[in-house]
PDBQT receptor file of N, H, CA, C and O in Angstrom, charges set to zero:
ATOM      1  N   UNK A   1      32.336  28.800  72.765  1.00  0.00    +0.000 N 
ATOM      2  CA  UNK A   1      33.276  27.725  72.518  1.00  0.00    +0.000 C 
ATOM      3  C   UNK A   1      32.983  27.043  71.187  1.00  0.00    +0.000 C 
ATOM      4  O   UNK A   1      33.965  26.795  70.487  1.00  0.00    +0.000 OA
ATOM      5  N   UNK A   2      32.242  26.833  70.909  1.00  0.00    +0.000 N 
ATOM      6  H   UNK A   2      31.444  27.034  71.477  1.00  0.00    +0.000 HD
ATOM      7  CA  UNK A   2      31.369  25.925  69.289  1.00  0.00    +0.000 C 
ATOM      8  C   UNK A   2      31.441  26.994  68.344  1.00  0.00    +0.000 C 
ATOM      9  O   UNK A   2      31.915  26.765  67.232  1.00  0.00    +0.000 OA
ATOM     10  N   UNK A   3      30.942  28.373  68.713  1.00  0.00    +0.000 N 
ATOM     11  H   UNK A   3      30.557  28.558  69.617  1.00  0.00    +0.000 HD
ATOM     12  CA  UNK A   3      31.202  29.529  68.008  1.00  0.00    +0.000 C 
ATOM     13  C   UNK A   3      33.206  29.074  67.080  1.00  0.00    +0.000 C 
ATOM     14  O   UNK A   3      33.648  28.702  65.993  1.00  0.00    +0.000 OA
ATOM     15  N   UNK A   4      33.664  29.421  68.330  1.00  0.00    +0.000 N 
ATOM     16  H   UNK A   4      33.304  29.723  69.213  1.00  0.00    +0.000 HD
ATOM     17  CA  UNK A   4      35.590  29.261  68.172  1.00  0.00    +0.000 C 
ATOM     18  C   UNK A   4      35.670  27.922  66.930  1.00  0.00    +0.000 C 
ATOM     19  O   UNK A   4      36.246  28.095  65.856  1.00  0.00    +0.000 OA
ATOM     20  N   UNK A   5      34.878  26.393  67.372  1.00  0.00    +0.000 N 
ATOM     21  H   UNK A   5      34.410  26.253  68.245  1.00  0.00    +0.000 HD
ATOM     22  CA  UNK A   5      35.439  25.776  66.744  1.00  0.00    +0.000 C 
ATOM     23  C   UNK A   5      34.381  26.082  65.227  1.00  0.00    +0.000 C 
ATOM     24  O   UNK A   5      34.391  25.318  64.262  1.00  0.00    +0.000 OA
ATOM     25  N   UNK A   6      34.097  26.502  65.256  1.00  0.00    +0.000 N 
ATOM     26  H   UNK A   6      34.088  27.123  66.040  1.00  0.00    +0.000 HD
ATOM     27  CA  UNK A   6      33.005  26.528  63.472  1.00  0.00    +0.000 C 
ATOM     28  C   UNK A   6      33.917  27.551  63.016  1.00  0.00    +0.000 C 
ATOM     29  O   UNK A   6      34.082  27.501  61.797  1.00  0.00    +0.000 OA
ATOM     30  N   UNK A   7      34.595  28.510  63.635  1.00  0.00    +0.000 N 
ATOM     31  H   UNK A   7      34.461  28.550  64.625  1.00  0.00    +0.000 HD
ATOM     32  CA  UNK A   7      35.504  29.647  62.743  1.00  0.00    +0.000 C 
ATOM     33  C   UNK A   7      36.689  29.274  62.407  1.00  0.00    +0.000 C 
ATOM     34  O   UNK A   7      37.392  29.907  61.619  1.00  0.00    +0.000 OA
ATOM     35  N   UNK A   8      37.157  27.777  63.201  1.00  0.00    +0.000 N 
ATOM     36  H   UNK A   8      36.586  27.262  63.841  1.00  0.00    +0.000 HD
ATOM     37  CA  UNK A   8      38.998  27.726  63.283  1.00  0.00    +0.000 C 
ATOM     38  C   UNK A   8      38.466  26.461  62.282  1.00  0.00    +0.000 C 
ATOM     39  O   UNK A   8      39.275  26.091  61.432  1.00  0.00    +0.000 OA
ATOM     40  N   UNK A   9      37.233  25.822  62.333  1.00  0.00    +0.000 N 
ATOM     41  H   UNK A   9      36.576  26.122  63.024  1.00  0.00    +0.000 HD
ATOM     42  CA  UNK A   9      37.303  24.816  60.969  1.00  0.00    +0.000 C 
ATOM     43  C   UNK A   9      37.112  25.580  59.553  1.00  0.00    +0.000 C 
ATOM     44  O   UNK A   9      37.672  25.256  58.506  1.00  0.00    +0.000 OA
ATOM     45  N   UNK A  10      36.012  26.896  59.765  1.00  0.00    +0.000 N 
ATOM     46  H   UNK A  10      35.557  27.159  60.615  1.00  0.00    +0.000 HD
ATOM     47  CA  UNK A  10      35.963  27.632  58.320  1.00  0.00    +0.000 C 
ATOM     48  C   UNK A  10      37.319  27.941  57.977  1.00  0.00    +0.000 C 
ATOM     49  O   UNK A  10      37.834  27.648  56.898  1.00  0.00    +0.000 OA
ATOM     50  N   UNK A  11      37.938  28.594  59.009  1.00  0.00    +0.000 N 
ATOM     51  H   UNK A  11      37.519  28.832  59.886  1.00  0.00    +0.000 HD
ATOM     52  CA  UNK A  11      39.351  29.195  58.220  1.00  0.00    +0.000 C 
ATOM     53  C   UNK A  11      40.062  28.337  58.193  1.00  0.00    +0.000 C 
ATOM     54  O   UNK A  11      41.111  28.721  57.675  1.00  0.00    +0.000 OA
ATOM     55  N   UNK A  12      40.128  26.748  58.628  1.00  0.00    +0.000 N 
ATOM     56  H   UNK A  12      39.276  26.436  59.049  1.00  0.00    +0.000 HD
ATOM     57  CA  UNK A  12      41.005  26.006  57.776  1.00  0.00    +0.000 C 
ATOM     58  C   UNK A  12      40.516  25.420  56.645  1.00  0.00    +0.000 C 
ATOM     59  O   UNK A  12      41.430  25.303  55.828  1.00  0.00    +0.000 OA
ATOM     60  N   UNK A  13      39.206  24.892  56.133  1.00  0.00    +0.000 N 
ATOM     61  H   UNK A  13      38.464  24.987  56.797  1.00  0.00    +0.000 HD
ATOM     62  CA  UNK A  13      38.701  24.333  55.155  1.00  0.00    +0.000 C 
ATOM     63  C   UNK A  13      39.352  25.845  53.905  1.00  0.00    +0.000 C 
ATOM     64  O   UNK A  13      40.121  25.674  52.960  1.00  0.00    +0.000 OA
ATOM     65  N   UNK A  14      38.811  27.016  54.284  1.00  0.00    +0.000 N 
ATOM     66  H   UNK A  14      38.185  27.155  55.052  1.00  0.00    +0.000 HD
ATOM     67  CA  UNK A  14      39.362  28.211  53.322  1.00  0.00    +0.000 C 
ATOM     68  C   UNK A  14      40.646  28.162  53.096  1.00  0.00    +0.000 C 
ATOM     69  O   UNK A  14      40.785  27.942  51.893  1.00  0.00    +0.000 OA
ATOM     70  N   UNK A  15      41.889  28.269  53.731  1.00  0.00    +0.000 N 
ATOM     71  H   UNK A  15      41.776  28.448  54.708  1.00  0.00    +0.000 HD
ATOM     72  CA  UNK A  15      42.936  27.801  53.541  1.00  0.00    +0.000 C 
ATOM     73  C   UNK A  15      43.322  26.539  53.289  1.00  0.00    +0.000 C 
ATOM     74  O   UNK A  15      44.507  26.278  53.496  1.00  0.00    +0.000 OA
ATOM     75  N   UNK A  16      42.698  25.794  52.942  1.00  0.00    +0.000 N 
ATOM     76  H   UNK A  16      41.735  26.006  52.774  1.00  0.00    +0.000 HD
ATOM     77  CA  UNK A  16      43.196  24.340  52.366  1.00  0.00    +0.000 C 
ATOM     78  C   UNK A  16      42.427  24.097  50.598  1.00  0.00    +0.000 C 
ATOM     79  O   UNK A  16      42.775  23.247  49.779  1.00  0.00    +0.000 OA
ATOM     80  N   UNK A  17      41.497  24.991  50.461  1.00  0.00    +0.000 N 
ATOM     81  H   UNK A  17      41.215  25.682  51.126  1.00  0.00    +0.000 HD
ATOM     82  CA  UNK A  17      41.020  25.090  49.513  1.00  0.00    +0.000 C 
ATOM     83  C   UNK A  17      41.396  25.200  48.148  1.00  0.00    +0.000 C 
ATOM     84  O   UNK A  17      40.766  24.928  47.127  1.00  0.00    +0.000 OA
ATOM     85  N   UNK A  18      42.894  25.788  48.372  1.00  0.00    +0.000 N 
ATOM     86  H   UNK A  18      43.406  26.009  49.202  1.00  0.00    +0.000 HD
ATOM     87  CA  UNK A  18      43.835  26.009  47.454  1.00  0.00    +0.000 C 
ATOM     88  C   UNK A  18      44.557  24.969  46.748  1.00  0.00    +0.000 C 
ATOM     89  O   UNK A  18      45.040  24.822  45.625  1.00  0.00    +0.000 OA
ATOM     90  N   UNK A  19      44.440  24.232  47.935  1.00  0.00    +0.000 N 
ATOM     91  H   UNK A  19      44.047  24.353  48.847  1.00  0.00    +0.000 HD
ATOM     92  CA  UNK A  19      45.546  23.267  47.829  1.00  0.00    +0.000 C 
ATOM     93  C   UNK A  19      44.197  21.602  47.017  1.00  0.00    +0.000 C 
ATOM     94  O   UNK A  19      44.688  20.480  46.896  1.00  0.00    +0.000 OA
ATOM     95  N   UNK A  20      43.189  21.772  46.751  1.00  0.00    +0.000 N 
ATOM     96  H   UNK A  20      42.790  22.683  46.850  1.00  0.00    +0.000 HD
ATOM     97  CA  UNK A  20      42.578  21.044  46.716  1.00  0.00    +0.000 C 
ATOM     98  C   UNK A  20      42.523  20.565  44.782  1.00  0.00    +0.000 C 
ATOM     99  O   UNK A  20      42.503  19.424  44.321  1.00  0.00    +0.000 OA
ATOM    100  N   UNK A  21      42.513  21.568  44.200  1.00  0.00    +0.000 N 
ATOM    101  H   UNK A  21      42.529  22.495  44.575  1.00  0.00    +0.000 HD
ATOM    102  CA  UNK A  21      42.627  21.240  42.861  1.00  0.00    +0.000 C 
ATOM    103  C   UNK A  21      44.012  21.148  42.534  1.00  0.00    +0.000 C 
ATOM    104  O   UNK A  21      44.850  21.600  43.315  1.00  0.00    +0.000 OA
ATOM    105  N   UNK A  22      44.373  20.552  41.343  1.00  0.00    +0.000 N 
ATOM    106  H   UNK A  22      43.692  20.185  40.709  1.00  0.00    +0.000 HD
ATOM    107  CA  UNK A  22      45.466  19.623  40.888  1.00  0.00    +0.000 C 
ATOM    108  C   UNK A  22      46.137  20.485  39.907  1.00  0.00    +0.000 C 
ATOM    109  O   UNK A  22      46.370  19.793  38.917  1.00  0.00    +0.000 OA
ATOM    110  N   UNK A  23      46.514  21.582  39.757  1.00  0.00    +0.000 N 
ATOM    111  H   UNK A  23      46.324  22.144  40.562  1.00  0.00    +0.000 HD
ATOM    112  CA  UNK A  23      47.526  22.146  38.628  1.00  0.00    +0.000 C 
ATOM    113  C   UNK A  23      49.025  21.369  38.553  1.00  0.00    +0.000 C 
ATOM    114  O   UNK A  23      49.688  20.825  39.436  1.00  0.00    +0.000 OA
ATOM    115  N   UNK A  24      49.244  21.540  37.240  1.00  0.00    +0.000 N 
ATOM    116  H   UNK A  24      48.705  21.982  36.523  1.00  0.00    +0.000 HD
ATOM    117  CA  UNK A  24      50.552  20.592  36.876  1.00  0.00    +0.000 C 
ATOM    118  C   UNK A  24      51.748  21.751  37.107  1.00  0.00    +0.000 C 
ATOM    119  O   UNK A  24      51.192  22.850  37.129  1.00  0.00    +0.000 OA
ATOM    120  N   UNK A  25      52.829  21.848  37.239  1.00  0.00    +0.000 N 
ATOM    121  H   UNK A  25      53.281  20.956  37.221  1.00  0.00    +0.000 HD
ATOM    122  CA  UNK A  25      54.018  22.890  37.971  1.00  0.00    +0.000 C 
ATOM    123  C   UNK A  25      54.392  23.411  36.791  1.00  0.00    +0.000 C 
ATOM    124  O   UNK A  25      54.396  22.852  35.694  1.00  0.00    +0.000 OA
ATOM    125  N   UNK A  26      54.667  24.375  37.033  1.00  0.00    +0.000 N 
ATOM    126  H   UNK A  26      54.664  24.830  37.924  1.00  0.00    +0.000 HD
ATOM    127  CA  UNK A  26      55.071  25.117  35.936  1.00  0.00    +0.000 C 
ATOM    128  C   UNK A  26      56.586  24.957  35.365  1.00  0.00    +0.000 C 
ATOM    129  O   UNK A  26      57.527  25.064  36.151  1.00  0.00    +0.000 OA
ATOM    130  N   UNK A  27      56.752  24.765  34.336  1.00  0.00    +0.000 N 
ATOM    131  H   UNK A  27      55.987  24.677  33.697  1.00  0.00    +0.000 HD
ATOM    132  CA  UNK A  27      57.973  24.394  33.121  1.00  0.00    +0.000 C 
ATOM    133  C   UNK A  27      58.973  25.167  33.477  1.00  0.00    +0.000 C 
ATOM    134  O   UNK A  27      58.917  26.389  33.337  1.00  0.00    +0.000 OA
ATOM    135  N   UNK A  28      60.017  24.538  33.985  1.00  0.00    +0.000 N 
ATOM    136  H   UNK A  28      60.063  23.546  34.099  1.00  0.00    +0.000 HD
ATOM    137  CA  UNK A  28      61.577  25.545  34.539  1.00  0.00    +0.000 C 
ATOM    138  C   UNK A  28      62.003  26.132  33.306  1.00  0.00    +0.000 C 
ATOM    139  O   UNK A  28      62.124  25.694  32.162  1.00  0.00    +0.000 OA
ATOM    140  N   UNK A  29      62.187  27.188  33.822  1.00  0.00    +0.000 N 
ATOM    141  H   UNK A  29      62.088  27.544  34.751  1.00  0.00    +0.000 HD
ATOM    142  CA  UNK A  29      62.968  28.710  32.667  1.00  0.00    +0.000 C 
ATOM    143  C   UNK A  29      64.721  27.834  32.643  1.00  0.00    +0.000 C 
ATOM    144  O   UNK A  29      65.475  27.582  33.583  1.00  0.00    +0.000 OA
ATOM    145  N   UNK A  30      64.837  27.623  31.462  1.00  0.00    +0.000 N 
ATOM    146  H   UNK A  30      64.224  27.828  30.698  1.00  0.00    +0.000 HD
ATOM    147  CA  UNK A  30      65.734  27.268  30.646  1.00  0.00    +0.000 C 
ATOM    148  C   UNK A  30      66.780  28.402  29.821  1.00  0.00    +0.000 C 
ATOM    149  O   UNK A  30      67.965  28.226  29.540  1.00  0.00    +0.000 OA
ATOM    150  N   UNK A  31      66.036  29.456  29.574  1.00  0.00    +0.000 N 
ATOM    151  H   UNK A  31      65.073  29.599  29.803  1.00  0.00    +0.000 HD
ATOM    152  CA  UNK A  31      66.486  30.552  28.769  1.00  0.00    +0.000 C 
ATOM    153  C   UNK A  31      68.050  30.694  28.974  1.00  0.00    +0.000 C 
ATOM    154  O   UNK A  31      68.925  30.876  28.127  1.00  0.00    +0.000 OA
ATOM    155  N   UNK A  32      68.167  30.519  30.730  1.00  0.00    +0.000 N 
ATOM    156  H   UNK A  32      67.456  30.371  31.418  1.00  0.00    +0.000 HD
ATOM    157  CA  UNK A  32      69.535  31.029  30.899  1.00  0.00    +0.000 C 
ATOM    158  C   UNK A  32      70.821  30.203  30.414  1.00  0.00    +0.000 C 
ATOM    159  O   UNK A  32      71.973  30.587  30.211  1.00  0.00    +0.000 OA
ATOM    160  N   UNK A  33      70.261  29.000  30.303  1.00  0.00    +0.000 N 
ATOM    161  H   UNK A  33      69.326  28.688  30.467  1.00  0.00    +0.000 HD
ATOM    162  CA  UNK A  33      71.340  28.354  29.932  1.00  0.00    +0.000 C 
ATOM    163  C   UNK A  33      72.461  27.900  28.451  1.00  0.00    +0.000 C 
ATOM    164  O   UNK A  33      72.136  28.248  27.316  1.00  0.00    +0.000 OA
ATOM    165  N   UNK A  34      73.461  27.283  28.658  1.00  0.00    +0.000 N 
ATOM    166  H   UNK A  34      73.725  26.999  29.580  1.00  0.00    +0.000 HD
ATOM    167  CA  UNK A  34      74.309  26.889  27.171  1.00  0.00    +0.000 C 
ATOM    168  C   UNK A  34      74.510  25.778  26.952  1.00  0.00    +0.000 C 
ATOM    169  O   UNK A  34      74.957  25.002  27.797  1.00  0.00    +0.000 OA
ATOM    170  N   UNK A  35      74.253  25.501  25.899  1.00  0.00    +0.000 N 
ATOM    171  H   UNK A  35      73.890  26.131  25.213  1.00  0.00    +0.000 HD
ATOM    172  CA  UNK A  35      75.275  24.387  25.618  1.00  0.00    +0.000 C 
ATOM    173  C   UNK A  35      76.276  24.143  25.909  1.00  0.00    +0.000 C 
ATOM    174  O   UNK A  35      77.202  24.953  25.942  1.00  0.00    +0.000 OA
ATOM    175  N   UNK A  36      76.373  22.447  26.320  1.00  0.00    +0.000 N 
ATOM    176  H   UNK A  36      75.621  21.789  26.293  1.00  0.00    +0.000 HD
ATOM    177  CA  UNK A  36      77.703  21.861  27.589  1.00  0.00    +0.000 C 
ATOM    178  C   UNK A  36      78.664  21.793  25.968  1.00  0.00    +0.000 C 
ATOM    179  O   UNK A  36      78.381  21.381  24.843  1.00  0.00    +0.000 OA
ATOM    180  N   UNK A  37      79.718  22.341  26.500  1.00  0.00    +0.000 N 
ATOM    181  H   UNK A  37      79.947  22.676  27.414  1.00  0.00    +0.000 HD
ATOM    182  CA  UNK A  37      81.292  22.304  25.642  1.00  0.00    +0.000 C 
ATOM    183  C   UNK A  37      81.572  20.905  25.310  1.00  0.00    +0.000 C 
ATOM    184  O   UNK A  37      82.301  20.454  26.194  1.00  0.00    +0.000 OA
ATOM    185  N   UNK A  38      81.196  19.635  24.026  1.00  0.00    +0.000 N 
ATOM    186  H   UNK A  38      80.604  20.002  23.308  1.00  0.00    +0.000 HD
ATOM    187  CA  UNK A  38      81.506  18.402  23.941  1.00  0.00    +0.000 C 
ATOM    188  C   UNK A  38      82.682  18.936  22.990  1.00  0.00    +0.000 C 
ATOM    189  O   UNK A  38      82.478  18.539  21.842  1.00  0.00    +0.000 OA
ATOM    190  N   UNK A  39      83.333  19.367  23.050  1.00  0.00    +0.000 N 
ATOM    191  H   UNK A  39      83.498  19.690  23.982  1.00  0.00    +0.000 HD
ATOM    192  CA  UNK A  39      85.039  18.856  22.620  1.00  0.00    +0.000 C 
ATOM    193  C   UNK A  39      85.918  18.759  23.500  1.00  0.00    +0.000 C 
ATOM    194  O   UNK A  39      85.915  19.272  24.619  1.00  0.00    +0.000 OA
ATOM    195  N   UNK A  40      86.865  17.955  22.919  1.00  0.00    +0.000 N 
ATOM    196  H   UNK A  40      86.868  17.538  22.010  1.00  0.00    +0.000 HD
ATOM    197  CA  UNK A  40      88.124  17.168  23.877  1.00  0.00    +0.000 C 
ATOM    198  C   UNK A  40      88.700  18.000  23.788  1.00  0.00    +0.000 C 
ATOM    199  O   UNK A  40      88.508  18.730  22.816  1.00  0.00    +0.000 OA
ATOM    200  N   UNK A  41      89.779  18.352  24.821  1.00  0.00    +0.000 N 
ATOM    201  H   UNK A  41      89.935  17.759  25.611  1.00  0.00    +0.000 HD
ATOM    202  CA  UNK A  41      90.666  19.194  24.994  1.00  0.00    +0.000 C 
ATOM    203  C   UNK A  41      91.877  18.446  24.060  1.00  0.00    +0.000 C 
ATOM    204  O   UNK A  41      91.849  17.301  23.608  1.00  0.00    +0.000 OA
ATOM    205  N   UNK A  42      92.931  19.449  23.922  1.00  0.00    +0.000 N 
ATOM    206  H   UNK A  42      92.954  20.379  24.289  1.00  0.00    +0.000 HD
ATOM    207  CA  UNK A  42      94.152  19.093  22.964  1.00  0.00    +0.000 C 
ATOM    208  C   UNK A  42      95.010  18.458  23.925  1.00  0.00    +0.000 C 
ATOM    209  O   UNK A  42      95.712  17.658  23.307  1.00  0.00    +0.000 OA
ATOM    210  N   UNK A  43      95.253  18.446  25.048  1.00  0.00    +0.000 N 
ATOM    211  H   UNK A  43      94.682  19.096  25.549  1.00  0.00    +0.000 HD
ATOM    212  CA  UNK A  43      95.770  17.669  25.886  1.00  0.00    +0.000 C 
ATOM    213  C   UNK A  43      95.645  16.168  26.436  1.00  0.00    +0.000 C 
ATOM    214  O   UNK A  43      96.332  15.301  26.976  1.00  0.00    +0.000 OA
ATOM    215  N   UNK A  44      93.960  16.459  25.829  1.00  0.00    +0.000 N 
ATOM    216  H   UNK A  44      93.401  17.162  25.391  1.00  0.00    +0.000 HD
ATOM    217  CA  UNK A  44      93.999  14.981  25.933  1.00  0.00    +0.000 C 
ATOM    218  C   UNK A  44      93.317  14.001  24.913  1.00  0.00    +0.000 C 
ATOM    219  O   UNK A  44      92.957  12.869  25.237  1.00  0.00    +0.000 OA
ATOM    220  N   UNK A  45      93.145  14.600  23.479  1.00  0.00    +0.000 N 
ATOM    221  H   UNK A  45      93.437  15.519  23.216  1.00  0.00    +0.000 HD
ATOM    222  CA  UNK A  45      93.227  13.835  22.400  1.00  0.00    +0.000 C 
ATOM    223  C   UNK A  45      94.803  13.201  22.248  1.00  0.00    +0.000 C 
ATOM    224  O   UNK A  45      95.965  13.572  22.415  1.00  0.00    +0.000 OA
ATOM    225  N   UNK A  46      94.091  12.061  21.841  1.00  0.00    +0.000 N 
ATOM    226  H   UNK A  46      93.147  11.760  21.705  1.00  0.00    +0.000 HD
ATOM    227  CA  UNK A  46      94.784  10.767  21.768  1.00  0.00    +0.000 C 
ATOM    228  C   UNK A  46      95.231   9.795  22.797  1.00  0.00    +0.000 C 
ATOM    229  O   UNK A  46      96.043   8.871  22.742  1.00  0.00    +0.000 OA
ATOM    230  N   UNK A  47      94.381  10.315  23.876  1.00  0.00    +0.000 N 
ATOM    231  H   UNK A  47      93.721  11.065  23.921  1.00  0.00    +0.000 HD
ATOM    232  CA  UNK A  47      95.117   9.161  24.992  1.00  0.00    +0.000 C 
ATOM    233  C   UNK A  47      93.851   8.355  25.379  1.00  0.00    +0.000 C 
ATOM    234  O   UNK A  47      92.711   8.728  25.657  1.00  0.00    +0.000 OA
ATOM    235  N   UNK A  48      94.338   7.307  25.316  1.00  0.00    +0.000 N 
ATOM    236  H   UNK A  48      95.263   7.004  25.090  1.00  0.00    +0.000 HD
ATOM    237  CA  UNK A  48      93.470   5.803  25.439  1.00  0.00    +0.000 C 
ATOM    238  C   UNK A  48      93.483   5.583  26.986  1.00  0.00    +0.000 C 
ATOM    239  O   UNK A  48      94.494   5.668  27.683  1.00  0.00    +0.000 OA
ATOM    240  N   UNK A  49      92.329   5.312  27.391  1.00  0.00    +0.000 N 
ATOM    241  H   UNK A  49      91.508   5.242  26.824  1.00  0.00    +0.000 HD
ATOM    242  CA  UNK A  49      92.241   4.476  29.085  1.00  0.00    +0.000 C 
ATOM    243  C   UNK A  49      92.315   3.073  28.386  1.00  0.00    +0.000 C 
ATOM    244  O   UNK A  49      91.721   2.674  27.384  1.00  0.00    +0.000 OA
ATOM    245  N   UNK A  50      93.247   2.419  29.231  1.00  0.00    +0.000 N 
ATOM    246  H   UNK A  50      93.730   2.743  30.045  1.00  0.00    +0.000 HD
ATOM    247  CA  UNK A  50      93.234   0.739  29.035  1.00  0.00    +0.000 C 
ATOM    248  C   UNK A  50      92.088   0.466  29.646  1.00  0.00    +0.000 C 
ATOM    249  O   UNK A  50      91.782   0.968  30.728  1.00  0.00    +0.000 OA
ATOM    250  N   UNK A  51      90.941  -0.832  28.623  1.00  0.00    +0.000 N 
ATOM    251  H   UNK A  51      91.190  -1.240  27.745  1.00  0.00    +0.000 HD
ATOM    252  CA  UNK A  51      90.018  -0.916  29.200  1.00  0.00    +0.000 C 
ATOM    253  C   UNK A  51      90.112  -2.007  30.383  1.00  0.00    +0.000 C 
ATOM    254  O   UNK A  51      89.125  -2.168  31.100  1.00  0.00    +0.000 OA
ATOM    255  N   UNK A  52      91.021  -2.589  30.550  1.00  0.00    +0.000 N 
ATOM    256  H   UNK A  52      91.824  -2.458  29.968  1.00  0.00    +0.000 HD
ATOM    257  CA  UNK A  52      90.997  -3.074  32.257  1.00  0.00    +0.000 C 
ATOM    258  C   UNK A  52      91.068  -2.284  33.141  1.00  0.00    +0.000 C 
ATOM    259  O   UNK A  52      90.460  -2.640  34.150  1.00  0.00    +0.000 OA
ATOM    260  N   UNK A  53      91.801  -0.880  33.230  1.00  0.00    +0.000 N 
ATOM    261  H   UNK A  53      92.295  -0.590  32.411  1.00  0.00    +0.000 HD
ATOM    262  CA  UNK A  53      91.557  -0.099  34.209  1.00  0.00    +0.000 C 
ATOM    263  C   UNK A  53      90.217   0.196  34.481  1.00  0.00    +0.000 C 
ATOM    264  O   UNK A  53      89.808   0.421  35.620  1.00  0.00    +0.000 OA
ATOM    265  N   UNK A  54      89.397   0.205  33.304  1.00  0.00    +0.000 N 
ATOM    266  H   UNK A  54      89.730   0.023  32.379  1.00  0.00    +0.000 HD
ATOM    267  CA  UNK A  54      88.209   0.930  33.592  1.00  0.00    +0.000 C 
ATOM    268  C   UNK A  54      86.840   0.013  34.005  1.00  0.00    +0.000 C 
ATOM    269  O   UNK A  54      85.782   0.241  34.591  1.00  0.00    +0.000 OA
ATOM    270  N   UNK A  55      87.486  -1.166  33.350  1.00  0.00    +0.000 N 
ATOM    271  H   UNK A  55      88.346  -1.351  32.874  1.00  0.00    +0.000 HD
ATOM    272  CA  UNK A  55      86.607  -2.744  34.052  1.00  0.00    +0.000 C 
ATOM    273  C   UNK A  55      87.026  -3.119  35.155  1.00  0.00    +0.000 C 
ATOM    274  O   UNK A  55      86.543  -4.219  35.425  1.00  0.00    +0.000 OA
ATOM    275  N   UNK A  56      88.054  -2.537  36.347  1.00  0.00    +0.000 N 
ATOM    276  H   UNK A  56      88.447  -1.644  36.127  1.00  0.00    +0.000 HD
ATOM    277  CA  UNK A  56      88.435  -2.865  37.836  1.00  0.00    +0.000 C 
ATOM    278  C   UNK A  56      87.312  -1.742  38.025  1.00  0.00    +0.000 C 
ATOM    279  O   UNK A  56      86.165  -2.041  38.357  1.00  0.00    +0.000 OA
ATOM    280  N   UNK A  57      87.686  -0.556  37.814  1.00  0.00    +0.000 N 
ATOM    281  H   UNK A  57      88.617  -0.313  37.545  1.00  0.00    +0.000 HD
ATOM    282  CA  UNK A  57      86.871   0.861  38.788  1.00  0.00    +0.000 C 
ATOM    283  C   UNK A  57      85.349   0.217  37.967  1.00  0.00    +0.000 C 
ATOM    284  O   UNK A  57      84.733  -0.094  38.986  1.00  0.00    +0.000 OA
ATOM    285  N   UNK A  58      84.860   0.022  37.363  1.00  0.00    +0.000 N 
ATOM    286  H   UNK A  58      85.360   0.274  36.535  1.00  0.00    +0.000 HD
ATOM    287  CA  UNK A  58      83.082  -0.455  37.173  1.00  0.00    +0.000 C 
ATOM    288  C   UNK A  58      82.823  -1.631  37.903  1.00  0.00    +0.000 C 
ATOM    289  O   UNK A  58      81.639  -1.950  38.005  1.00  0.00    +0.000 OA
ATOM    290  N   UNK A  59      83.762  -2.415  38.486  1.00  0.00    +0.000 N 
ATOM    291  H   UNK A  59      84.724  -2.155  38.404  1.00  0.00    +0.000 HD
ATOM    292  CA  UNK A  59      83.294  -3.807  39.376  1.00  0.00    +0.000 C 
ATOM    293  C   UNK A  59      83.517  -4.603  38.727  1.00  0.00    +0.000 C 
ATOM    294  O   UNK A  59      82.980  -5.553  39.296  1.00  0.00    +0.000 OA
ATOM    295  N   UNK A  60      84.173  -5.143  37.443  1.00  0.00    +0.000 N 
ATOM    296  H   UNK A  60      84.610  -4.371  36.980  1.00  0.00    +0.000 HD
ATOM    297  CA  UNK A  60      84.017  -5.898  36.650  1.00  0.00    +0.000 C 
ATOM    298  C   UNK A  60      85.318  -6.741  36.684  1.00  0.00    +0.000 C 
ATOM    299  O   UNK A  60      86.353  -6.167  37.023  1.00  0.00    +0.000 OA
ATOM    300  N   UNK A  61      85.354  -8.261  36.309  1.00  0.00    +0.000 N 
ATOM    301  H   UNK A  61      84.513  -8.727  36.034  1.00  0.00    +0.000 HD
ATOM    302  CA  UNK A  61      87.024  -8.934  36.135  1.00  0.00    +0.000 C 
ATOM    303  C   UNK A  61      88.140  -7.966  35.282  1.00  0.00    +0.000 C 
ATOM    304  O   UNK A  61      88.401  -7.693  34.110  1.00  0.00    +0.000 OA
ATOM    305  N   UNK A  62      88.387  -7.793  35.979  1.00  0.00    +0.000 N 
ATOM    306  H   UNK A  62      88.176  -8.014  36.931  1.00  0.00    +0.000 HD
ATOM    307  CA  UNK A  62      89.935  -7.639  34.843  1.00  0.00    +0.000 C 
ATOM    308  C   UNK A  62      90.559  -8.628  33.521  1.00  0.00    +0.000 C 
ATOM    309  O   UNK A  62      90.468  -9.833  33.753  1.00  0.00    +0.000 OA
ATOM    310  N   UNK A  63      91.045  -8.336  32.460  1.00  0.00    +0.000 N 
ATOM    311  H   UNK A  63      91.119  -7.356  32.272  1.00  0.00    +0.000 HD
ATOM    312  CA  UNK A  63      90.989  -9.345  31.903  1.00  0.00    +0.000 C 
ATOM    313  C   UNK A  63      92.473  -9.650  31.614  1.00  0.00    +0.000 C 
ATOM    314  O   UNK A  63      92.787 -10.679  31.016  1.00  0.00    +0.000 OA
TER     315      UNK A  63
């Protein structure tokens, strides 16, 4: 029985062992990606949001 528990504490101290030093995560692979498209579409150059519409939808007075 003492035998059982000295083997089920070795093999957990061994399996936790891993987990005991501190490596920092490794840097996400980026490679795949593009650059986000910042131009306006032609459909919708030139159109203005009134900025009270856009000060009701942020929480703000209307003016």
């Amino acid at each position: 029985m003492i035998l059982r528990l000295i083997t089920a504490a070795a093999l957990t101290v061994a399996s936790l062992s891993g987990c005991g030093g501190f490596t920092p995560p490794p840097n996400p692979d980026m490679s795949h990606l593009v650059p986000a498209n910042k131009t306006i579409p032609e459909e919708l150059q030139g159109r203005v949001t009134p900025q009270s519409a856009t000060w009701k939808k942020a929480g703000g007075k209307a003016q």
